[in-house]
C-alpha positions in Angstrom: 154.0 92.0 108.7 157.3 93.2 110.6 158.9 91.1 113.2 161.3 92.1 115.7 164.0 90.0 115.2 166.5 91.2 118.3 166.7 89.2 121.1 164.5 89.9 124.4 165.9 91.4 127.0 163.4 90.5 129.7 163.9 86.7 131.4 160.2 87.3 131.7 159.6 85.9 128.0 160.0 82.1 128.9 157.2 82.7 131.2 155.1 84.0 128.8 152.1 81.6 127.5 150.5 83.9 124.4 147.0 82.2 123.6 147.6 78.9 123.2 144.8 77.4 122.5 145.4 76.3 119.0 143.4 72.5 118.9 144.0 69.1 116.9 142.8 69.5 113.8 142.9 73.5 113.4 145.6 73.7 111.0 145.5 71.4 107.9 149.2 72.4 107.0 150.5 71.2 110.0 148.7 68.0 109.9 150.2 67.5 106.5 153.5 68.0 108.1 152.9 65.4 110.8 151.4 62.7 108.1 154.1 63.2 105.7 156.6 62.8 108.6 154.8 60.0 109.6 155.3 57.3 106.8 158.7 56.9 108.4 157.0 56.0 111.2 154.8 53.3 109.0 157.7 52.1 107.7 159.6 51.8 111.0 156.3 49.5 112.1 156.3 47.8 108.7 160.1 46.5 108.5 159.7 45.3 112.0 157.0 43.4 111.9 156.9 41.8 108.3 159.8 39.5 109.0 157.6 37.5 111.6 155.4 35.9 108.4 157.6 36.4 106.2 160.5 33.9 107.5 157.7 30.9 107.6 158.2 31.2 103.5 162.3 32.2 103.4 162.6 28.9 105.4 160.8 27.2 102.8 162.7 28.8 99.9 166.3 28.3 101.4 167.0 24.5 102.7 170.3 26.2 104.6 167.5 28.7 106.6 165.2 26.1 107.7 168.0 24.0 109.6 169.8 26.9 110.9 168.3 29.0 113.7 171.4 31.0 113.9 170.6 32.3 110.4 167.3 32.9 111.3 167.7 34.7 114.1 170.4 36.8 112.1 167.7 37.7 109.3 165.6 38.4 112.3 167.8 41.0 114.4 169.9 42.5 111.5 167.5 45.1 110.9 167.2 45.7 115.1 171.5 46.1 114.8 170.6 48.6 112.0 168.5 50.3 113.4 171.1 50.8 116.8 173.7 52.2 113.8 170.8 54.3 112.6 169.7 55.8 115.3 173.3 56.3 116.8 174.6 58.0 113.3 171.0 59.8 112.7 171.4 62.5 115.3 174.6 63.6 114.2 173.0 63.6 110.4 169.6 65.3 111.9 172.2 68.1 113.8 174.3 68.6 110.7 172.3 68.4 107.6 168.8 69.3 108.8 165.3 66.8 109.6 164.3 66.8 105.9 167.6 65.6 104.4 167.8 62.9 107.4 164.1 61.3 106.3 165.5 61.8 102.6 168.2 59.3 103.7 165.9 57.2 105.7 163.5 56.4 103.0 166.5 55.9 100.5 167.8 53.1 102.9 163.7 52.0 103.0 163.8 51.2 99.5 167.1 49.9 98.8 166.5 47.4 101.5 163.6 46.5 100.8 164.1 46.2 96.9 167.3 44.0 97.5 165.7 41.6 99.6 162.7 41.1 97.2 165.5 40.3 94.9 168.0 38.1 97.4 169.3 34.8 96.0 170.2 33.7 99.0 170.1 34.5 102.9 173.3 36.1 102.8 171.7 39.2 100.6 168.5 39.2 102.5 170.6 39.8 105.5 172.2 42.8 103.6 168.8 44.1 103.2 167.6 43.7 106.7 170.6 46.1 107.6 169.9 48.6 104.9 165.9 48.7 106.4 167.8 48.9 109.8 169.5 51.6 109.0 166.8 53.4 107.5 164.0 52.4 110.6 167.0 54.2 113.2 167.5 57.5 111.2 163.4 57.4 111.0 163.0 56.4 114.8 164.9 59.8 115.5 164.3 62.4 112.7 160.1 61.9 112.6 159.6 63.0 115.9 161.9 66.1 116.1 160.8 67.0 112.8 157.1 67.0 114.0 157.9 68.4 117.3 159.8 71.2 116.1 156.8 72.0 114.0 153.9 71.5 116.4 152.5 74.0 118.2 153.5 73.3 121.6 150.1 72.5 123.0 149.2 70.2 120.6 152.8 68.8 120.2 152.5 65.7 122.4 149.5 64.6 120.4 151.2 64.8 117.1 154.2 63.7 117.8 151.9 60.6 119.3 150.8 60.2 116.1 153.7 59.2 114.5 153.9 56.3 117.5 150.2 55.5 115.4 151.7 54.9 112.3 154.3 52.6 113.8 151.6 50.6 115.2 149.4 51.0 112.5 152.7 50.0 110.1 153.1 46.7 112.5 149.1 45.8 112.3 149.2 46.2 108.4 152.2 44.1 108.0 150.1 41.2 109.4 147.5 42.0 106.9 150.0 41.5 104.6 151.4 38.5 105.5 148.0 37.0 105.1 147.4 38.7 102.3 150.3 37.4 100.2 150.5 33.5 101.5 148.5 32.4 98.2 150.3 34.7 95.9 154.0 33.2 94.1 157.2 34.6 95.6 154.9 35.0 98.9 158.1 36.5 101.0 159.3 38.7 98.3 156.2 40.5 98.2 155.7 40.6 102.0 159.3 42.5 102.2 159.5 44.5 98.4 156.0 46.4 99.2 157.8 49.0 101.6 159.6 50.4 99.0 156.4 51.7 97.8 155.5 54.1 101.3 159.7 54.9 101.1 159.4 56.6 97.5 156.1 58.0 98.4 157.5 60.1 101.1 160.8 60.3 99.3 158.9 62.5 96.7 156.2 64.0 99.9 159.4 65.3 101.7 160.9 67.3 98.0 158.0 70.0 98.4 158.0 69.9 102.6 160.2 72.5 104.0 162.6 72.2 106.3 162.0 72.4 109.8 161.8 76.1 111.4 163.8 75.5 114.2 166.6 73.9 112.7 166.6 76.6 109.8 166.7 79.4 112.1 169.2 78.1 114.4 171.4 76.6 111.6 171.0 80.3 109.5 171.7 82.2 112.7 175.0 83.3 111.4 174.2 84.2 108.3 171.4 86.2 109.5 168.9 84.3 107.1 166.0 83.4 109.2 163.5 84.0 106.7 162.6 80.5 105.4 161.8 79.5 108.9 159.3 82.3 109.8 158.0 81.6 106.1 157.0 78.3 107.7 156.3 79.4 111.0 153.2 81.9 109.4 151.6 78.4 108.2 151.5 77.3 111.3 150.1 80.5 113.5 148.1 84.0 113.2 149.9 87.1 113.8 149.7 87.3 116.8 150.7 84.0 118.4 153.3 84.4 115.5 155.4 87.1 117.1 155.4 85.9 120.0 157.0 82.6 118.9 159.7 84.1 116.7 161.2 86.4 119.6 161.4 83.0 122.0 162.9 81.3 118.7 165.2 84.2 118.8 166.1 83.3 122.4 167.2 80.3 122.5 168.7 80.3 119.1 170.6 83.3 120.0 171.7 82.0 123.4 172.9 79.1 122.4 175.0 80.6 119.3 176.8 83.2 122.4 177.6 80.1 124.4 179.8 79.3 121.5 178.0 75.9 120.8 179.4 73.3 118.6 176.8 70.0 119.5 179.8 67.9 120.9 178.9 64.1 122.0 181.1 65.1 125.2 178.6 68.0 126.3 175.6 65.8 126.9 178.3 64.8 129.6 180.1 67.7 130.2 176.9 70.1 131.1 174.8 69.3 134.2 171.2 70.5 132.6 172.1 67.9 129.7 173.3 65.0 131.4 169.6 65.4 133.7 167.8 65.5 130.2 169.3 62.3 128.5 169.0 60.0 131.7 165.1 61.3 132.1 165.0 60.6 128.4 167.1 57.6 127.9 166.0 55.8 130.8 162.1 56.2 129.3 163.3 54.4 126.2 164.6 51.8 127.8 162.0 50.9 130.5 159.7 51.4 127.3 161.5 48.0 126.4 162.4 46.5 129.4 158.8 46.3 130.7 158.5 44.2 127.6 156.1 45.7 124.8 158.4 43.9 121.9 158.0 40.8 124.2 154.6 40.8 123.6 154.9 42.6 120.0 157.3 39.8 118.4 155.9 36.5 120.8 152.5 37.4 121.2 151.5 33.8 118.9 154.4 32.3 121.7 152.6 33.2 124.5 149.1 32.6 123.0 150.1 28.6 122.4 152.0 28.8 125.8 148.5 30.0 127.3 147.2 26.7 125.7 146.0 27.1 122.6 148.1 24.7 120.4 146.6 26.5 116.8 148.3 28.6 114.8 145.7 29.9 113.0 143.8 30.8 116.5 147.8 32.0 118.0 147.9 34.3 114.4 144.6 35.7 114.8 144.9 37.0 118.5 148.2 38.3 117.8 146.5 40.9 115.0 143.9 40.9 117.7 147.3 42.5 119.8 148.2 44.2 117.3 144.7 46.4 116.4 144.5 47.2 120.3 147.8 48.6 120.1 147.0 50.8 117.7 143.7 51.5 119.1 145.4 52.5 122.2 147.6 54.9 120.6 144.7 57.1 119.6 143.9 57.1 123.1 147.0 58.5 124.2 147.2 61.1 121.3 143.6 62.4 122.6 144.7 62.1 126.3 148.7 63.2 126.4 148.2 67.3 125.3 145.7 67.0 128.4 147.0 64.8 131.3 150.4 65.3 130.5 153.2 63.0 130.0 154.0 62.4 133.1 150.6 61.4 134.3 149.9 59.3 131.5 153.2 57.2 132.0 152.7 56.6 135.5 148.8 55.8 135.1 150.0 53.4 132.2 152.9 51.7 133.9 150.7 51.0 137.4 147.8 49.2 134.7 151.0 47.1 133.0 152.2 46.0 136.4 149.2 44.5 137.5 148.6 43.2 133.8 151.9 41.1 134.1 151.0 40.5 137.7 148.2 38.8 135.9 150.1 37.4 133.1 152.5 35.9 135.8 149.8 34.0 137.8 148.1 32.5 135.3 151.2 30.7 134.2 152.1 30.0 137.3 148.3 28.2 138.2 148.7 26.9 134.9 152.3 24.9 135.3 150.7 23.5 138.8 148.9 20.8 137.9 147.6 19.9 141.3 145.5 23.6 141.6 144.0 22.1 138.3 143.3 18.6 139.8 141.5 19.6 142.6 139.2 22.1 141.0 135.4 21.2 140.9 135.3 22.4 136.8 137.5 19.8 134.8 138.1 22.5 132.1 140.6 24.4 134.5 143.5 24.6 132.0 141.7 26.4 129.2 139.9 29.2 131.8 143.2 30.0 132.9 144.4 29.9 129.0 142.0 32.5 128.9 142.8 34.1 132.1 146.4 34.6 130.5 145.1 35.9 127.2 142.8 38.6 129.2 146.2 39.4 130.9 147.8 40.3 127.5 144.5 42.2 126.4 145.1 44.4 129.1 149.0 44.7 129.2 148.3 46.3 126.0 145.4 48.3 126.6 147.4 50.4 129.7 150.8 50.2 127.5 149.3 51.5 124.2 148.2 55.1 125.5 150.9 55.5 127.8 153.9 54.1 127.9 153.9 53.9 123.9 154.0 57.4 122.6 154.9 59.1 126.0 158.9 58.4 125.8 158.9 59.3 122.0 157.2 62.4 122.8 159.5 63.7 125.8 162.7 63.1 123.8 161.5 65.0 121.1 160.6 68.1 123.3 163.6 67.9 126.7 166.6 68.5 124.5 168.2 72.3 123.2 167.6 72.9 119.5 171.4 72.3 119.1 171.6 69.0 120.7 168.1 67.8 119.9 168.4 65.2 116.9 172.5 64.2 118.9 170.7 63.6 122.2 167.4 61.8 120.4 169.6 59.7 118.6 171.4 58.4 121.4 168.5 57.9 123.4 167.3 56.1 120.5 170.0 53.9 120.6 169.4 53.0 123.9 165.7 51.7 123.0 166.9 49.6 120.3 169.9 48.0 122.5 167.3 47.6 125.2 165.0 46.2 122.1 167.8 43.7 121.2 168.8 42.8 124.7 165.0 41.7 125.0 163.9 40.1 121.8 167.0 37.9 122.2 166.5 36.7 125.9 162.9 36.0 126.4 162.5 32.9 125.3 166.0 31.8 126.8 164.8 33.1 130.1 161.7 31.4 129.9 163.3 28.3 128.9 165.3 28.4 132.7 163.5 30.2 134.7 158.7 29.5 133.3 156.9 32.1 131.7 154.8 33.1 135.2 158.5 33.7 137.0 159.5 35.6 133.8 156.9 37.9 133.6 157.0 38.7 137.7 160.3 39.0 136.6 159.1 42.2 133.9 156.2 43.2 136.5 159.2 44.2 138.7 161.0 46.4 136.4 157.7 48.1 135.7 157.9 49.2 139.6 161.5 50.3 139.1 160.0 51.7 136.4 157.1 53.7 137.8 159.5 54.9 140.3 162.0 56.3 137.8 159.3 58.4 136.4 158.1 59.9 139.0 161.3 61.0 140.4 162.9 61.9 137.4 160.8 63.0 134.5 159.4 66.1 135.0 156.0 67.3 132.8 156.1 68.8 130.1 152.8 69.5 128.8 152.5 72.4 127.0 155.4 74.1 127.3 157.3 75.9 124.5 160.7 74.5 124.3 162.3 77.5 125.6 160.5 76.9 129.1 161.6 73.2 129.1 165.1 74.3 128.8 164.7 76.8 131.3 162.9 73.7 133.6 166.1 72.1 133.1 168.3 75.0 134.5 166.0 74.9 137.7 166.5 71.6 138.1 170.6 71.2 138.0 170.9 74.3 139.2 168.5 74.7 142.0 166.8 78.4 140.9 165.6 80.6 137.4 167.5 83.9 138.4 170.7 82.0 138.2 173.2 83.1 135.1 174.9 79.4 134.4 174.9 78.7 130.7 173.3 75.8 129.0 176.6 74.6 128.3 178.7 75.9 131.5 181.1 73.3 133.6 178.7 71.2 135.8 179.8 71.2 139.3 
C-alpha cells in the first residue's frame, strides 16, 4: 500500500474522527505491547510494597536496624528518593533515546537493585539497592505509559494505558503474597526483595523483539526522512483504512513541530503558554492523586486497621491484602469505564465518593476518641461497631479511588503533552507524584501524632474538595481524541480560538 507522506494542508484534519471504533481486545499485538510494557508497571507495585514485610525480618537480621528508626525509615524512602531522580532524569532519557531503550534501563536498575539487596551485608548496601530499584520504578513510572499511549489506538488508549495502573496494583497485592509466602523459608527478606529481578530480566529480554514506539520513531527520523519503521508498526495496529488516516495526522504534528524549530528545552514547558496549561492540569492530577492520600492508606492501612481497634496483626495483615485486592479490583473497573465516561468524569465521580469516604473515616475516629458518646450508648460494644464503621470507611475510600482517581492522572499525562515534550513533561509530572508521595508517607503518622487520626483525615477530605475543584476547572476531557486534537484543545485554550496561527512553541503573552 502507498501512503501519502506530505503534510495536510487542510486545518480540517484534526477534526477528522476516521472509524474509530476499534474495541479492547481487537488487536492481540497491541495488547502484547501494553502487557510487555506493563511488567514495569509490576515492578513499580512490587519494589514499593515488598519493603513493608520485608523490614519485620531485616530488623531481625541487623541488631543496628532494629534500634534505629532513622535507618529504617531510610531503607524505607530510598527507593521513593529514587524514584523522584528517576522520574525527573527518565523524560529527558524517554525524549533522547526513545521509550524502548528507557524500559531497557529501567529493568536493568530492577535487577541490579534487587540482586544487590538479596546479597547486602549490611543496611548500608540494602540502602544502595533501594536507590537502584528507585531509580529503575521513576524511569518505569514515566516511560510505560507513553510507550502504551503512543501505541494505543486513541479510543481505547485510556483503557490500556489504565492497565498498566493494574499491574502496579496487581505488583503491590502480590508482593503481600509474597511476604507471606516467604516468612517460613531461610533468608525470608532476601527472597522477598531478590524475586523482582526475575519480572526485570523477563521484560529486559520481552522488550529486545518489541519495537520502538511509532511516534517517537517518526518524529525522531523526521530529518532523515526514515519513517518507515514506524508505519511498519503502525499496520499492526490498524486496517488500511484507519491506517492512512493516522499516518497523515502523524505527519502533522511531527512535521509542525520540526518547522517550529523544536529542541524539547526544560525552559519551554515554561516559556509556551499551551505547555505551561498542560503540566499544571497534569502535574497538579499527580499530586492530588497523593495528597488525597491513597499511599496513606497503601503503606498504613495495618496502622489504621489497629488504630480502628483491632490490636491483631494477623487480622491488621489480612485486611490490608483485603485493601490491596479491591484496589486492584477497582482498577479493572476504571479500565472498562475510562474509554467511555471519560477522564474527566471519572475523576470527579471518584474524588466526590473519596470525600465522603474520609468524611467517614474522619468520624469514626473522632466518635471513637470520645469516650463519653461510647458511655452513654444503650449497646456496650460501641468501640468495635465504630472499629468497623472505620474499616467500612477504608473499604470505600478505595472502592471510589481505585477506578478513578488511580489510573485517570497516569492516563492524562500520557495523552496532554506534544510528541516532542511528552516523556520531558511526564517525567516532571512524575516527579511531582513521588515528592507529593514522599511529602506524605513521611508526615502522616507525625500529623496524626499532634493533631488524631479523625482531624487528620478531615484534614485529607479537604484537599479532596480543593481537589474536585481543580479538576473541573482545569482538566479538560480527553476521551478519545487523537493526540493531534488534544494539542489543538490546548491552543484553544491559551489562546482563546482554532483559526488562530500561534505556534506550539511561540512567546506566551
Amino acid at each position: 500500500m502507498t501512503i501519502d507522506m506530505s503534510v495536510p494542508g487542510s486545518s480540517g484534519l484534526l477534526n477528522a474522527v476516521g472509524k474509530r471504533n476499534m474495541k479492547f481486545f481487537s488487536n492481540g499485538y497491541v495488547l502484547a505491547l501494553t502487557g510487555a510494557a506493563g511488567i514495569g508497571g509490576f515492578l513499580f507495585g512490587y519494589d514499593t510494597g515488598v519493603i513493608s514485610g520485608a523490614l519485620l525480618y531485616i530488623r531481625d537480621d541487623f541488631p543496628a536496624v532494629r534500634d534505629n528508626y532513622f535507618l529504617q525509615e531510610t531503607i524505607v524512602s530510598m527507593a521513593l528518593v529514587g524514584a523522584m531522580l528517576g522520574a525527573a532524569g527518565g523524560g529527558w532519557i524517554n525524549d533522547a533515546y526513545g521509550r524502548k531503550k528507557s524500559t531497557l534501563f529501567a529493568d536493568l536498575m530492577f535487577a541490579l537493585g534487587s540482586l544487590v539487596m538479596c546479597a547486602a551485608g549490611g543496611p548500608y548496601i540494602l540502602i544502595l539497592g533501594r536507590l537502584l530499584v528507585g531509580l529503575g520504578i521513576g524511569v518505569a513510572s514515566v516511560t510505560a505509559p507513553v510507550y502504551i499511549a503512543e501505541a494505543a489506538p486513541s479510543e481505547i488508549r485510556g483503557g490500556l494505558v489504565s492497565t498498566n495502573v493494574l499491574m502496579i496494583t496487581g505488583g503491590q497485592f502480590f508482593s503481600y503474597l509474597i511476604n507471606l509466602g516467604f516468612t517460613e523459608v531461610p533468608g525470608t527478606w532476601r527472597w522477598m526483595l531478590g524475586v523482582a529481578a526475575v519480572p526485570a530480566i523477563v521484560q529486559f529480554v520481552l522488550m529486545l523483539f518489541l519495537p520502538e514506539s511509532p511516534r517517537w520513531l517518526y518524529w525522531k527520523f523526521l530529518l532523515q526522512d526514515d519513517k518507515a519503521q514506524a508505519i511498519a508498526v503502525l499496520e499492526k495496529i490498524y486496517d488500511s483504512d484507519r491506517l492512512e488516516e493516522e499516518v497523515e495526522l502523524l505527519a502533522s504534528s511531527s512535521m509542525h513541530e520540526f518547522q517550529s524549530d523544536n529542541t524539547g528545552s526544560y525552559l519551554d514547558v515554561f516559556r509556551s503558554k499551551e505547555l505551561r496549561l498542560a503540566f499544571f492540569a497534569g502535574a497538579g492530577l499527580q499530586a492530588f492523586q497523593q495528597f488525597t492520600g491513597i499511599n496513606t492508606v497503601m503503606y498504613y492501612s495495618p496502622t489504621i486497621v489497629q488504630m480502628a481497634g483491632f490490636p491483631s496483626n494477623k487480622l491488621a495483615l489480612l485486611l490490608s491484602l483485603i485493601v490491596a485486592a479491591m484496589n486492584a479490583a477497582g482498577t479493572i473497573v476504571g479500565i472498562y469505564l475510562i474509554d467511555r465516561c471519560g477522564r474527566r468524569r471519572l475523576a470527579l465521580t471518584s474524588l466526590f465518593g473519596v470525600v465522603i469516604s474520609l468524611v467517614i473515616l474522619a468520624m469514626a475516629f473522632i466518635l471513637q476518641s470520645s469516650s463519653s458518646i461510647c458511655m452513654a450508648a444503650a449497646n456496650g460494644n460501641c468501640q468495635g461497631m465504630l472499629g468497623w464503621f472505620a474499616v467500612a470507611g477504608l473499604a470505600l475510600y478505595i472502592a471510589f479511588f481505585s477506578p478513578g482517581m488511580g489510573p485517570v492522572p497516569w492516563a492524562v499525562n500520557s495523552e496532554i503533552y506534544p510528541e516532542a515534550y511528552r516523556g520531558m513533561c511526564g517525567g516532571m509530572s512524575a516527579t511531582v507524584n513521588w515528592i507529593s508521595n514522599l511529602i506524605v508517607a513521611q508526615t502522616f503518622l507525625s500529623i496524626v501524632g499532634l493533631l488524631g487520626t479523625g482531624v487528620t483525615f478531615l484534614i485529607i477530605a479537604g484537599i479532596g474538595v480543593l481537589a474536585f475543584i481543580f479538576v473541573a476547572l482545569y482538566v479538560p476531557e480527553t476521551k478519545g481524541l487523537s493526540f493531534e486534537q488534544v494539542e489543538q484543545l490546548w491552543k484553544e485554550r491559551a489562546w482563546g480560538s482554532s483559526d488562530n496561527s500561534q505556534s506550539l512553541l511561540g512567546a506566551a503573552p
